[in-house]
C-alpha positions in Angstrom: -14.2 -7.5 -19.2 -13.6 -8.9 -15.6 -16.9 -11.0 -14.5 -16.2 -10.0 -10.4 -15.0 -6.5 -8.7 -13.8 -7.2 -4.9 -13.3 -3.8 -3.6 -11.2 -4.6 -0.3 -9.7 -1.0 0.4 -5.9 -2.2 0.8 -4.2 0.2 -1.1 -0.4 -0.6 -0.9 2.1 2.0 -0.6 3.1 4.8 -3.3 6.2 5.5 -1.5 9.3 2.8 -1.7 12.6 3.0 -2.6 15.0 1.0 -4.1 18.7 2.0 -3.5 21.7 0.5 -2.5 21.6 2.2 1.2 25.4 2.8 1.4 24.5 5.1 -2.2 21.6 6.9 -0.2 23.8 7.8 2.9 26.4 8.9 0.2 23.8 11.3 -1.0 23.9 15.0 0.3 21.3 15.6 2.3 19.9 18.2 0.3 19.4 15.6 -2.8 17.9 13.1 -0.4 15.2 15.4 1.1 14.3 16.5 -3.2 14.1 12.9 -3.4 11.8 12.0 -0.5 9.8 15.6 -1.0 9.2 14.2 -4.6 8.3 10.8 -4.0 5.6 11.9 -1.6 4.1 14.3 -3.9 3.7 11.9 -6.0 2.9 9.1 -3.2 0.0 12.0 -2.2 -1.0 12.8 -6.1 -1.7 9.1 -6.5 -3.7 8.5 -3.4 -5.9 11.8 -4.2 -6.4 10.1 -7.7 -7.4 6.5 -6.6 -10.0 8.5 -4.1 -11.3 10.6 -6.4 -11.9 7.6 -8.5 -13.5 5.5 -6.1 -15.7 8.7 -5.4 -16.6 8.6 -8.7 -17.2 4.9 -9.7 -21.0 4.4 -10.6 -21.0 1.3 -9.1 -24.6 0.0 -10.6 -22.9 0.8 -14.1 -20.7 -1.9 -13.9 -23.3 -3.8 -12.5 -25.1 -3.4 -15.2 -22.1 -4.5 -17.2 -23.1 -7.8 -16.2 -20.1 -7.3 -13.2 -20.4 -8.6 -9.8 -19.3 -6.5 -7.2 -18.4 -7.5 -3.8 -18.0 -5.2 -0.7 -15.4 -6.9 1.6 -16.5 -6.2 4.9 -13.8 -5.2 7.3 -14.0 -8.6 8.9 -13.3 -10.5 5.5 -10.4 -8.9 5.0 -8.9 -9.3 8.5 -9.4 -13.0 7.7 -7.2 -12.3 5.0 -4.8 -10.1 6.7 -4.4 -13.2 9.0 -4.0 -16.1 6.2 -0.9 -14.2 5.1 0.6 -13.2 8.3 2.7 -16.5 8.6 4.2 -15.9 4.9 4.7 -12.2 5.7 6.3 -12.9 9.2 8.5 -15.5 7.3 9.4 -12.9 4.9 10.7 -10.4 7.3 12.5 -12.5 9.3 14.3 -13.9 6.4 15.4 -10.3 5.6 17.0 -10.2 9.4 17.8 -6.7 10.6 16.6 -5.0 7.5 13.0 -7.1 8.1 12.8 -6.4 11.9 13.4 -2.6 11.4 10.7 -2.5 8.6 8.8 -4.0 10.4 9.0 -1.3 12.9 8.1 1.8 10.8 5.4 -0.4 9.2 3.8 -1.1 12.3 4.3 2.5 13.5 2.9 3.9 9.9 -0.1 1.3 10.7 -0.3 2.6 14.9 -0.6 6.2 13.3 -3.2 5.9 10.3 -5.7 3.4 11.3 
């Protein structure tokens, strides 16, 4: 059993997709919208689930498991947002144009759900 719980609330992304882009634009655009209506069902299925969960989570239970649990405050885990901004910015920029438009919807996705 694990000995520490950090609950930090950065749930990554339930929605990627890995395909060769010259196959997706060779998709109709029919079979590309099943795809993407699919993947976000299940991209919204899987965030429902991981809420309920956390809804549900008797959190002195696991205490009493002998578990300690940590809260991260907000602040906490902008320090850690920060520590890995030089790797992530290296990252993108090492995928070029691919990195600076991701980039862009991620910080758009980010602008629209704070």
């Amino acid at each position: 059993m694990a000995k520490y719980l950090t609950l930090c609330y950065s749930t990554p992304t339930y929605l990627a997709f890995h395909i060769n882009l010259d196959t997706w634009n060779k998709l109709p655009p029919d079979i590309q919208k099943i795809v993407f209506n699919d993947a976000q069902a299940a991209a919204n299925k899987m965030q429902a689930q991981q809420i309920k969960e956390r809804e549900e989570t008797d959190l002195n239970a696991v205490v009493k498991l002998g578990v300690n649990v940590y809260d991260l405050p907000k602040a906490e885990r902008d320090k850690w947002k920060a520590a890995l901004d030089p790797y992530v910015t290296k990252r993108l920029a090492d995928l070029g144009d691919y990195g600076v438009k991701a980039k862009a919807i991620w910080d758009k996705a980010n602008a629209d759900n704070p």
